[in-house]
mmCIF file as gemmi writes it, N, C-alpha and C atoms, coordinates in Angstrom:
data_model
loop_
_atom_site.group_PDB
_atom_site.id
_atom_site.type_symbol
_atom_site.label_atom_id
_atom_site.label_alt_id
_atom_site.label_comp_id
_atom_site.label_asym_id
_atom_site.label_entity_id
_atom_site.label_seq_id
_atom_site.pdbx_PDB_ins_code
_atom_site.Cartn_x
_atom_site.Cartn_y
_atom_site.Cartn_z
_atom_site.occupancy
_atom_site.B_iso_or_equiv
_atom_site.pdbx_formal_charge
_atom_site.auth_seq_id
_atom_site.auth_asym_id
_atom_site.pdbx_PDB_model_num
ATOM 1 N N . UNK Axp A 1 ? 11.607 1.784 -5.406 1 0 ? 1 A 1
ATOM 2 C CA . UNK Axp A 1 ? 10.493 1.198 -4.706 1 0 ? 1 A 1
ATOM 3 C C . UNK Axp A 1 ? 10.575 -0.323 -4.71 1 0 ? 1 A 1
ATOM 4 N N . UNK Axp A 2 ? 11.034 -0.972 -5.865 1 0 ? 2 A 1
ATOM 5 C CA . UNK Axp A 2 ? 11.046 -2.398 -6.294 1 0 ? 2 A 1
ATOM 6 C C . UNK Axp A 2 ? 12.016 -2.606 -4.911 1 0 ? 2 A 1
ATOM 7 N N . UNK Axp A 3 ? 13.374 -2.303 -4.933 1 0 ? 3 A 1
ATOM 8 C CA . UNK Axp A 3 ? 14.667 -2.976 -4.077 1 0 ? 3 A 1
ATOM 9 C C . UNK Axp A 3 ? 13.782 -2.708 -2.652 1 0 ? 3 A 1
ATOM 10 N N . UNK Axp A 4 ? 13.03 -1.54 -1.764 1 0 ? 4 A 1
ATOM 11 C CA . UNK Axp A 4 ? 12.527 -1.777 -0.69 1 0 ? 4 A 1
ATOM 12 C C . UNK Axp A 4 ? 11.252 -2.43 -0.667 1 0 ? 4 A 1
ATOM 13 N N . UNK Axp A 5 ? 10.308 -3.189 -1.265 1 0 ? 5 A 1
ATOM 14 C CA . UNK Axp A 5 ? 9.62 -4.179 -1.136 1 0 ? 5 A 1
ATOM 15 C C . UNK Axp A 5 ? 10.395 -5.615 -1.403 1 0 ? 5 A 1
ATOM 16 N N . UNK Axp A 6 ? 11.365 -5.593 -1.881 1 0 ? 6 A 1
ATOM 17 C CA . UNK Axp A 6 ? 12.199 -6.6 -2.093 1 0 ? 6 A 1
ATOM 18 C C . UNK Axp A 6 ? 12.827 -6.772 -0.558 1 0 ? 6 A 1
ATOM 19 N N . UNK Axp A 7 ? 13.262 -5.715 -0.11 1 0 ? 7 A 1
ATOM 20 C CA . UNK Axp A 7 ? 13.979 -6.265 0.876 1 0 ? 7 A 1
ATOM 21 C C . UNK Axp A 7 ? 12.693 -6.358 2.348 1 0 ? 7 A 1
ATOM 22 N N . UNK Axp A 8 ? 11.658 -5.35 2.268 1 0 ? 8 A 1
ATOM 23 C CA . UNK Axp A 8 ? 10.506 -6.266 3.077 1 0 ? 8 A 1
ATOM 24 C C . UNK Axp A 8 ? 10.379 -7.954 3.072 1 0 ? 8 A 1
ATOM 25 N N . UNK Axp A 9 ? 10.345 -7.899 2.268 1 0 ? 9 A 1
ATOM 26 C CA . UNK Axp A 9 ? 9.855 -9.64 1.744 1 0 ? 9 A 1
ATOM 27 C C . UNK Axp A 9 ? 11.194 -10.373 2.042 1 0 ? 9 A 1
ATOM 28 N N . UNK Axp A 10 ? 12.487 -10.169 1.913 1 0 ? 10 A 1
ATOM 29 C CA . UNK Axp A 10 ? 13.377 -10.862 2.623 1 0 ? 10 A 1
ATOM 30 C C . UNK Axp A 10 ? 13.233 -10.949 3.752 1 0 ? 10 A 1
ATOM 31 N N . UNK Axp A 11 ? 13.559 -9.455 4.734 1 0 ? 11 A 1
ATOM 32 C CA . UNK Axp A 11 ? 13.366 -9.387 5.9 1 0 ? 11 A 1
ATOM 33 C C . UNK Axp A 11 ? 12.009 -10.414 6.592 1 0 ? 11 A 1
ATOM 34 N N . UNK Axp A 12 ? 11.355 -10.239 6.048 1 0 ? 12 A 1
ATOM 35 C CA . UNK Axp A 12 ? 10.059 -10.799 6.778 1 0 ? 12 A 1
ATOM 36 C C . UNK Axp A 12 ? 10.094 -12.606 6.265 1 0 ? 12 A 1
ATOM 37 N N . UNK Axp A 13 ? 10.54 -13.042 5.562 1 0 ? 13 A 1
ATOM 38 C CA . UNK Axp A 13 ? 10.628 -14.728 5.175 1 0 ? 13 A 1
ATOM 39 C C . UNK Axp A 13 ? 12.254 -15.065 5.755 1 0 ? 13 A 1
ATOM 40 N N . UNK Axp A 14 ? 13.168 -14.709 5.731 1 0 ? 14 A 1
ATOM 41 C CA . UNK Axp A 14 ? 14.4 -14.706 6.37 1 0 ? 14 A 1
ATOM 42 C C . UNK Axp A 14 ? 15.133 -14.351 7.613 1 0 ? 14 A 1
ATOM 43 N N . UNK Axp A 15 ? 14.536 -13.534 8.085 1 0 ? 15 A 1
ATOM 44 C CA . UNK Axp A 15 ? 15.63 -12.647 8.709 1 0 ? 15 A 1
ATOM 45 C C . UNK Axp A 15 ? 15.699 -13.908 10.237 1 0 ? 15 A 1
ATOM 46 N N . UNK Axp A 16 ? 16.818 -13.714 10.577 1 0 ? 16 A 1
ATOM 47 C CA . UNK Axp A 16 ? 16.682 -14.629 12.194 1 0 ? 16 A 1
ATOM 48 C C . UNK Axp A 16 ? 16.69 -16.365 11.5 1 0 ? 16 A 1
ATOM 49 N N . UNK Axp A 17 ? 16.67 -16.679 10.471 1 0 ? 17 A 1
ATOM 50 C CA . UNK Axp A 17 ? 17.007 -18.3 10.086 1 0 ? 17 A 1
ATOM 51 C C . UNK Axp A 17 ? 18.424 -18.361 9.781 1 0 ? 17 A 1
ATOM 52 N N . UNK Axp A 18 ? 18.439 -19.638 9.874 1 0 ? 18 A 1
ATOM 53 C CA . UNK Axp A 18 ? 20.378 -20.146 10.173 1 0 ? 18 A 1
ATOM 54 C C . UNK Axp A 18 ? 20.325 -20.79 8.35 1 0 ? 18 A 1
ATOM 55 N N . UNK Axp A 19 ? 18.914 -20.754 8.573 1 0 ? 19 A 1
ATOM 56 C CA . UNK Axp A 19 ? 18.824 -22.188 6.488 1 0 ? 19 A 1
ATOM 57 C C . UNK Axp A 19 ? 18.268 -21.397 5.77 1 0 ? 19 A 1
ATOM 58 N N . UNK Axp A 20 ? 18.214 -20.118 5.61 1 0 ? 20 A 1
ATOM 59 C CA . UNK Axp A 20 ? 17.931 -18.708 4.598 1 0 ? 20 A 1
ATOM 60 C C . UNK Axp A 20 ? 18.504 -18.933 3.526 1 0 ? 20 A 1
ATOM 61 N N . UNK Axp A 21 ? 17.92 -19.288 2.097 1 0 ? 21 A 1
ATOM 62 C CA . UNK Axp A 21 ? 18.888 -18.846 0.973 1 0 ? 21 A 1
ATOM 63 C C . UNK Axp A 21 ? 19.488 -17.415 1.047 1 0 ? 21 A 1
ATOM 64 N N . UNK Axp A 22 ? 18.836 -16.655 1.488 1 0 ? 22 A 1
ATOM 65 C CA . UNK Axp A 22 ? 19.492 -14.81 1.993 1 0 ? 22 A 1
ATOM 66 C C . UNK Axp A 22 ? 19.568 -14.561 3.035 1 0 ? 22 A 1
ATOM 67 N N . UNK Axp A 23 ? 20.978 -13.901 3.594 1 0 ? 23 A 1
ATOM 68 C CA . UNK Axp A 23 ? 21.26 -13.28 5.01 1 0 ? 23 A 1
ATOM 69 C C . UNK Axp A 23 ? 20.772 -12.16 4.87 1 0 ? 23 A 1
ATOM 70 N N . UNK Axp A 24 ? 19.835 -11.598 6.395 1 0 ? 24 A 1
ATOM 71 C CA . UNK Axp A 24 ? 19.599 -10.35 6.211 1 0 ? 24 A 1
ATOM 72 C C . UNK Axp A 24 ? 20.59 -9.492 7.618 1 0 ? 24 A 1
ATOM 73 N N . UNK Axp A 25 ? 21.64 -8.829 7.163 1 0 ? 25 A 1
ATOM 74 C CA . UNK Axp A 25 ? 22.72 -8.748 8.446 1 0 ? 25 A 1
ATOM 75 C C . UNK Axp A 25 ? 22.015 -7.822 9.177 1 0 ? 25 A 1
ATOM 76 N N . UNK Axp A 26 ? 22.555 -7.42 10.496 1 0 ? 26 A 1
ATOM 77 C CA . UNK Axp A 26 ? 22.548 -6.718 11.169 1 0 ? 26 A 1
ATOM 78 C C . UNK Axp A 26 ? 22.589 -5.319 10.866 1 0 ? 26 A 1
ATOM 79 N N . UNK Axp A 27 ? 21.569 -4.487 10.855 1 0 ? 27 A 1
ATOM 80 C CA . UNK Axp A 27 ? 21.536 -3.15 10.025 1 0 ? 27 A 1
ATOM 81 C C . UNK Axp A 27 ? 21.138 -3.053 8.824 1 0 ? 27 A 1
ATOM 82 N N . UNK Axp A 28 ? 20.372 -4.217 8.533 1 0 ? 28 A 1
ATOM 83 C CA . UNK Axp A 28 ? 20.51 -4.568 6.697 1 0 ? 28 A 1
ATOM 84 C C . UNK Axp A 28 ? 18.857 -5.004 6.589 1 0 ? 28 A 1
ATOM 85 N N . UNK Axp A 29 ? 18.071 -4.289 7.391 1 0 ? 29 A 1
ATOM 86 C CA . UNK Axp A 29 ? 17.035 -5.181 7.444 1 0 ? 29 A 1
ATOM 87 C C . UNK Axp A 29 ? 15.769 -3.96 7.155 1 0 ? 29 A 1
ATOM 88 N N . UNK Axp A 30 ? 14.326 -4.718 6.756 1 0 ? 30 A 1
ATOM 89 C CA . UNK Axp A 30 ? 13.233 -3.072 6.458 1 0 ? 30 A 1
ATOM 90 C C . UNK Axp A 30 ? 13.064 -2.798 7.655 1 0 ? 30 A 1
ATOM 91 N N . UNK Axp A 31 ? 13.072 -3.626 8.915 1 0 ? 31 A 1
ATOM 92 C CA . UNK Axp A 31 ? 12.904 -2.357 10.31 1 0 ? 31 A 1
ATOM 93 C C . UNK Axp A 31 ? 14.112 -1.742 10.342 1 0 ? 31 A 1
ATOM 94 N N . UNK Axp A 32 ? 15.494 -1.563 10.108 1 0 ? 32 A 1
ATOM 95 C CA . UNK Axp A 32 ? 16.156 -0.565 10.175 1 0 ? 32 A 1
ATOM 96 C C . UNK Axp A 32 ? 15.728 0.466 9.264 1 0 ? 32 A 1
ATOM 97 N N . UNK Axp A 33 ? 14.923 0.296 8.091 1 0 ? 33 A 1
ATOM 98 C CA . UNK Axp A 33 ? 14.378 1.066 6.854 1 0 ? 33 A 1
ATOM 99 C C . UNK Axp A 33 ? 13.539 2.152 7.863 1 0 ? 33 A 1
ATOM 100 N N . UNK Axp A 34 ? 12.53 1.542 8.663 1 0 ? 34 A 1
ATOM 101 C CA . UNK Axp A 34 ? 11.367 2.024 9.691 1 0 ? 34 A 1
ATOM 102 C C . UNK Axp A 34 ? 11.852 3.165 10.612 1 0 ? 34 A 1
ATOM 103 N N . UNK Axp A 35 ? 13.443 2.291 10.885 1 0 ? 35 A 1
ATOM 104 C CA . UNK Axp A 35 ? 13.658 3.022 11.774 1 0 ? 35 A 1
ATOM 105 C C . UNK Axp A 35 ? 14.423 4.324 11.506 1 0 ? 35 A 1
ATOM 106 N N . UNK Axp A 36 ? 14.78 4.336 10.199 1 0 ? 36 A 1
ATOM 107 C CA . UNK Axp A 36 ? 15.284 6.017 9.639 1 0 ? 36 A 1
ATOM 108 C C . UNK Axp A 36 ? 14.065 6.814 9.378 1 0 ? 36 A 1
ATOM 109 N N . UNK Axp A 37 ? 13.04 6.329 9.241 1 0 ? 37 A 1
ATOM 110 C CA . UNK Axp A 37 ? 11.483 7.492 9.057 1 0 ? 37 A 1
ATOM 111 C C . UNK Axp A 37 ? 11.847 8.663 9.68 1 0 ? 37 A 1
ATOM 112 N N . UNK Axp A 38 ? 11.856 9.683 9.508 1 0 ? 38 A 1
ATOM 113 C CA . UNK Axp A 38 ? 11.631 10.976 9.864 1 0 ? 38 A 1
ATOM 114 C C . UNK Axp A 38 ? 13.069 11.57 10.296 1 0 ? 38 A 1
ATOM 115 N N . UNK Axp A 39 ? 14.032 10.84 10.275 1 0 ? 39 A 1
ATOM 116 C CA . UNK Axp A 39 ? 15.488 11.14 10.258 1 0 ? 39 A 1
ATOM 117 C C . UNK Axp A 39 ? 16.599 11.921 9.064 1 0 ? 39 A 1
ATOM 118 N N . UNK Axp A 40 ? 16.751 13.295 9.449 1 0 ? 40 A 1
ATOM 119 C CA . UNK Axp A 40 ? 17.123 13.919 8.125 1 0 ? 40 A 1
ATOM 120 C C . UNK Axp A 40 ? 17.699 13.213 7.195 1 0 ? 40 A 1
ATOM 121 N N . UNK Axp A 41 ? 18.706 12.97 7.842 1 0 ? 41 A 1
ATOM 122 C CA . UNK Axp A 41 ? 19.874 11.706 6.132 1 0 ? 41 A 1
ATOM 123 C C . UNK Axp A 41 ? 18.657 10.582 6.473 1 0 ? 41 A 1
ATOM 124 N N . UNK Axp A 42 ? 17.699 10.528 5.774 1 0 ? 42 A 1
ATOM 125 C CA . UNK Axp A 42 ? 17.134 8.984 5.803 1 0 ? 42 A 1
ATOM 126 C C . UNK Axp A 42 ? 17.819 8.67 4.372 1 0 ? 42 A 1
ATOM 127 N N . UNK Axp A 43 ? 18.029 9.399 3.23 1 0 ? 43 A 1
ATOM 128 C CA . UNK Axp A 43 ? 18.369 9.083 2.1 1 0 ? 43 A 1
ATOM 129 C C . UNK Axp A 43 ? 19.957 7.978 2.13 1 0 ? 43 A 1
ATOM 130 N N . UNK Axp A 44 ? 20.445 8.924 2.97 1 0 ? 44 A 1
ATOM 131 C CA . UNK Axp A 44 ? 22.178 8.131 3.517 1 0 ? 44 A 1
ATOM 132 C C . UNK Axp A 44 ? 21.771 6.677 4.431 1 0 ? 44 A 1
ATOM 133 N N . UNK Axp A 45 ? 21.173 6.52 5.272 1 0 ? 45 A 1
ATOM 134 C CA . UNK Axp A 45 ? 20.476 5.85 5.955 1 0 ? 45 A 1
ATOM 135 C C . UNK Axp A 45 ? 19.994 4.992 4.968 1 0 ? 45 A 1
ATOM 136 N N . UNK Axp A 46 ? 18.787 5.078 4.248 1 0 ? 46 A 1
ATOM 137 C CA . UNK Axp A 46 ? 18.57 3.902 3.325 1 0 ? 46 A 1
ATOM 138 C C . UNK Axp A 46 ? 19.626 3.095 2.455 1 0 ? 46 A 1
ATOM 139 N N . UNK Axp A 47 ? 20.239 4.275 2.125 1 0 ? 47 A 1
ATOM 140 C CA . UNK Axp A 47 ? 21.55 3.405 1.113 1 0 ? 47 A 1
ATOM 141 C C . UNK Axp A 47 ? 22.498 2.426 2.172 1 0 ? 47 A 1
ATOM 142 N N . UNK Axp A 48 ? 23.14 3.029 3.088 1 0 ? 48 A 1
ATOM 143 C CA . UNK Axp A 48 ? 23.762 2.252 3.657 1 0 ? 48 A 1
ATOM 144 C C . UNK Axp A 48 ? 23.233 0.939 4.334 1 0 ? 48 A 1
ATOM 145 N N . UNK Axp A 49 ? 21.615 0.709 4.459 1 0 ? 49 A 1
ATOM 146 C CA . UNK Axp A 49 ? 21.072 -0.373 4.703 1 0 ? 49 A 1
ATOM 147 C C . UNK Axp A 49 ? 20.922 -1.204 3.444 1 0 ? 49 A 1
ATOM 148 N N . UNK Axp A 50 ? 20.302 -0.557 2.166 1 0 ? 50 A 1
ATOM 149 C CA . UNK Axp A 50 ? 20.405 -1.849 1.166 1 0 ? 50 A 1
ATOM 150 C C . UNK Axp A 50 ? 21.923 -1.577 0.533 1 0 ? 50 A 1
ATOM 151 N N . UNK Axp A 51 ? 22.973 -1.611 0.38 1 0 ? 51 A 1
ATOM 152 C CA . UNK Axp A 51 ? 24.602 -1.761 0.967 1 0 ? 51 A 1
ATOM 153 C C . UNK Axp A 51 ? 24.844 -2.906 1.818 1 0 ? 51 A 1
ATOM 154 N N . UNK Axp A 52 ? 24.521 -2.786 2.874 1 0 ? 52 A 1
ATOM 155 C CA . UNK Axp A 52 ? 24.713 -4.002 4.253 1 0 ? 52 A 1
ATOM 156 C C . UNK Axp A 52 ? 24.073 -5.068 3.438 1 0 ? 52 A 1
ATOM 157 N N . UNK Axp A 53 ? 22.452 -5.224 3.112 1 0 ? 53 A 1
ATOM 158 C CA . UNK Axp A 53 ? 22.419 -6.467 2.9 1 0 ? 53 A 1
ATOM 159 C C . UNK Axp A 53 ? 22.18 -6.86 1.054 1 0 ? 53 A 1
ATOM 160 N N . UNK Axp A 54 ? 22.995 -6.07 0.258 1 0 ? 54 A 1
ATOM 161 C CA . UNK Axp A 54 ? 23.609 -6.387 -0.911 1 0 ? 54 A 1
ATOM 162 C C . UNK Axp A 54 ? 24.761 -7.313 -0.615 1 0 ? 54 A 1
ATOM 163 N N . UNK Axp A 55 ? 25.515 -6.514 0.302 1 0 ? 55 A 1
ATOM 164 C CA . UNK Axp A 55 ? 27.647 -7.127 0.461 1 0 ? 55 A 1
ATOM 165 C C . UNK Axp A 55 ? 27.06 -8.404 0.744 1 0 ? 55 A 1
ATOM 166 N N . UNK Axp A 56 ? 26.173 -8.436 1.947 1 0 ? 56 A 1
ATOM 167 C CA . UNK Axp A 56 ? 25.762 -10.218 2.813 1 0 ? 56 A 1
ATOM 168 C C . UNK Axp A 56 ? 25.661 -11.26 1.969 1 0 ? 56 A 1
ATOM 169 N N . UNK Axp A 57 ? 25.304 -10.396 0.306 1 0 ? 57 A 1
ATOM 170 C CA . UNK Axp A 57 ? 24.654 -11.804 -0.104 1 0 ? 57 A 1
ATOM 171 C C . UNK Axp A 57 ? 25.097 -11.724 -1.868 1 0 ? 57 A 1
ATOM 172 N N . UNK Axp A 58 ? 26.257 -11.115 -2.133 1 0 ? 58 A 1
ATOM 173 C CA . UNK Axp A 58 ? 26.822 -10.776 -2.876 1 0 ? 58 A 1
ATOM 174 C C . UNK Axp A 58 ? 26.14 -10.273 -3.942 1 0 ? 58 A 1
ATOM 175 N N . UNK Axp A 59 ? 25.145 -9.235 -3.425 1 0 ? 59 A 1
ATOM 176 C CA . UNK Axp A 59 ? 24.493 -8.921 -4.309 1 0 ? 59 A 1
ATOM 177 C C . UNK Axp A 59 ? 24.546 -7.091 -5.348 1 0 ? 59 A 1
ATOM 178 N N . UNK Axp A 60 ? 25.808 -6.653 -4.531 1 0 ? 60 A 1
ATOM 179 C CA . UNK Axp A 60 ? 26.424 -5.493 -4.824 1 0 ? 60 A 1
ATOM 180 C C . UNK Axp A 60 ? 26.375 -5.298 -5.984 1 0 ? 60 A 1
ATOM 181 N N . UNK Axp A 61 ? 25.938 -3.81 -6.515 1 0 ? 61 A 1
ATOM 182 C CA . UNK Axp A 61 ? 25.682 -3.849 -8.206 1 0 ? 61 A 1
ATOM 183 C C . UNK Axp A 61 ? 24.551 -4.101 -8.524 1 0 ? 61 A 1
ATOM 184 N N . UNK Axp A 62 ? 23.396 -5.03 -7.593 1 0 ? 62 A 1
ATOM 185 C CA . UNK Axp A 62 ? 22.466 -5.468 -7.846 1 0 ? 62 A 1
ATOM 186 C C . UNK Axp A 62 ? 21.061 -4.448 -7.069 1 0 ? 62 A 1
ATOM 187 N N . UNK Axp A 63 ? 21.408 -4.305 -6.061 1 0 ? 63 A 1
ATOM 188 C CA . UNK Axp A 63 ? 20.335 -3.636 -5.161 1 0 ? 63 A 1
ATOM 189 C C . UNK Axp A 63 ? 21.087 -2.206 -5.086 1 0 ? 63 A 1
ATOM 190 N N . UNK Axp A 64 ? 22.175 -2.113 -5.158 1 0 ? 64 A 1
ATOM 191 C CA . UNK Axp A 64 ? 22.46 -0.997 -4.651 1 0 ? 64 A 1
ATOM 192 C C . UNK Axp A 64 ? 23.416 -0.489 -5.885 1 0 ? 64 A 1
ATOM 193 N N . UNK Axp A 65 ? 22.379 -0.315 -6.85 1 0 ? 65 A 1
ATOM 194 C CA . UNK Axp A 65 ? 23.154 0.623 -8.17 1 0 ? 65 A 1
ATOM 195 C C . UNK Axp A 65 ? 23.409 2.221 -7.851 1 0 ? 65 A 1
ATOM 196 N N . UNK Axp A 66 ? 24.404 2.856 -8.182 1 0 ? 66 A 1
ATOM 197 C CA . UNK Axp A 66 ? 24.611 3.8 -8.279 1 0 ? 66 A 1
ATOM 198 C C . UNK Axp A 66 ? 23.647 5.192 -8.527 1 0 ? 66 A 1
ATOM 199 N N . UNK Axp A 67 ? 22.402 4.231 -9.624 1 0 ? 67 A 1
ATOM 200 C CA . UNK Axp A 67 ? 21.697 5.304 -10.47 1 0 ? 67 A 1
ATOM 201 C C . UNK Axp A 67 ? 20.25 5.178 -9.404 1 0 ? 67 A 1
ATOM 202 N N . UNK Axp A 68 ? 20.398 4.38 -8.35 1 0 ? 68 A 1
ATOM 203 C CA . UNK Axp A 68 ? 19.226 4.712 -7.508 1 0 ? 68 A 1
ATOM 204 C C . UNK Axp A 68 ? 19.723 4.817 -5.905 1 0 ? 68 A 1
ATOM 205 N N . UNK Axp A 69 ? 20.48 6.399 -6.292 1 0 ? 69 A 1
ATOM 206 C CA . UNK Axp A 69 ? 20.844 7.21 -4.728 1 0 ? 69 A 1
ATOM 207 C C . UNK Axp A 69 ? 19.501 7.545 -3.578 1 0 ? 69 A 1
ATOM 208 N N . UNK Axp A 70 ? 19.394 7.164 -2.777 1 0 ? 70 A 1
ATOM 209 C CA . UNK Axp A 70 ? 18.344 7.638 -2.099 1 0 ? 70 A 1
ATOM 210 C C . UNK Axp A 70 ? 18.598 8.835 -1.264 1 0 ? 70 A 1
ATOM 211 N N . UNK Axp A 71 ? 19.703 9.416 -1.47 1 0 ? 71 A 1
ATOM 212 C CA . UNK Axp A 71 ? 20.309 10.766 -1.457 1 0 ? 71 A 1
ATOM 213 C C . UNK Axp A 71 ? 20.318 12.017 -2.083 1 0 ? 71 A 1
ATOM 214 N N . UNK Axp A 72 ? 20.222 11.584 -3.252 1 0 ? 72 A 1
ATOM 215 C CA . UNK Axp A 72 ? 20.305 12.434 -4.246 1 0 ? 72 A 1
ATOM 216 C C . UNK Axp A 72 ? 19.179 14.09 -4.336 1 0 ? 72 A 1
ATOM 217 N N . UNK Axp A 73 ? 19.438 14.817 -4.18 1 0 ? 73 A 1
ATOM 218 C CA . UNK Axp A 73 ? 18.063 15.879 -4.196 1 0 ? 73 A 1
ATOM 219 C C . UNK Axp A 73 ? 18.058 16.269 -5.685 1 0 ? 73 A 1
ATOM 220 N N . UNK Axp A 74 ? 18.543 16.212 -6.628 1 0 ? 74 A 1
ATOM 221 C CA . UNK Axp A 74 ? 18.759 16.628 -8.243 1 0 ? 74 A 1
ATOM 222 C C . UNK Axp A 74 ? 17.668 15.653 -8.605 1 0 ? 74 A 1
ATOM 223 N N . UNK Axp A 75 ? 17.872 14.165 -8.228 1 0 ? 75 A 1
ATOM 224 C CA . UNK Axp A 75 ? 16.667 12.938 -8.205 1 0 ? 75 A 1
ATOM 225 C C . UNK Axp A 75 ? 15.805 12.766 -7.82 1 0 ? 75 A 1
ATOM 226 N N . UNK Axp A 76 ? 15.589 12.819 -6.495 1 0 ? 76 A 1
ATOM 227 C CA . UNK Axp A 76 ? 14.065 12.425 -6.028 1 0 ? 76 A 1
ATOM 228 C C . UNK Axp A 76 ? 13.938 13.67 -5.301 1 0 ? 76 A 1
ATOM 229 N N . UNK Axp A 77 ? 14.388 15.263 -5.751 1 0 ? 77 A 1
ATOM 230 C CA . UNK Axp A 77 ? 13.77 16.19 -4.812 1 0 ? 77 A 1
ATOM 231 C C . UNK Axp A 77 ? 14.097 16.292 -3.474 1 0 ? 77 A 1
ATOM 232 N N . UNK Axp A 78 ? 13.689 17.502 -3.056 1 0 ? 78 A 1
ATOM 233 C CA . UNK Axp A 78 ? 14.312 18.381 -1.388 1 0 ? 78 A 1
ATOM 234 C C . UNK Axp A 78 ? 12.782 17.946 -0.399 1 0 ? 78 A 1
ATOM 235 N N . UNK Axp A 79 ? 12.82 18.128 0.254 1 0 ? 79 A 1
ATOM 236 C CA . UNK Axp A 79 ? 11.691 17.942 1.005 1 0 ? 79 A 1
ATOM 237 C C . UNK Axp A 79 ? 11.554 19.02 1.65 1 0 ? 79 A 1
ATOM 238 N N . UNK Axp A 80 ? 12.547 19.799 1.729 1 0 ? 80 A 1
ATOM 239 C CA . UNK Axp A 80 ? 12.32 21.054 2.149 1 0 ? 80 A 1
ATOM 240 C C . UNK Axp A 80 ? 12.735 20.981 3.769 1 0 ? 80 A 1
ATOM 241 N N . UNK Axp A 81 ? 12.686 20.45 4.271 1 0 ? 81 A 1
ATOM 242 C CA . UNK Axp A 81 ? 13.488 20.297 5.589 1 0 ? 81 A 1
ATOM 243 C C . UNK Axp A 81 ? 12.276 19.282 6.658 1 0 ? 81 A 1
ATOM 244 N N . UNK Axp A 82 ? 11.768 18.616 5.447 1 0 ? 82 A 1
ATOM 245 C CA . UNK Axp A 82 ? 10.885 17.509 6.477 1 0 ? 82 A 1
ATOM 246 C C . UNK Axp A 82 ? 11.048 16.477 7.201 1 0 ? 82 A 1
């Protein structure tokens, strides 16, 4: 929950500036987050967005640890096909 309010708050103070202490790339942003809502792999979908804008800003390891898959169904549960 922390890394996607984190990356709201980038997206929304950064995104589209050239003098950003953080790039938010292309695909790497919380409206791409918006825009996986209701999309089966949203779990694959989320990761590969905080991924994109971890690499941008060398923050790999940091946002996008291993131990918080947004994939995972053993972790955060099945939804059952919602």
């Amino acid at each position: 929950m922390l890394v996607r309010l984190f990356i709201k708050y980038v997206a929304d103070k950064y995104a589209r500036r050239t003098d950003a202490l953080l790039e938010v790339p292309e695909g790497g942003s919380f409206h791409d987050m918006v825009l996986a809502m209701g999309q089966k792999d949203i779990g694959d979908r989320l990761n590969k967005i905080i991924s994109k804008l971890a690499e941008a800003n060398g923050l790999s390891g940091v946002l996008d640890v291993p131990e918080v898959n947004l994939n995972d169904d053993n972790k955060l549960g099945d939804a059952g096909g919602v």
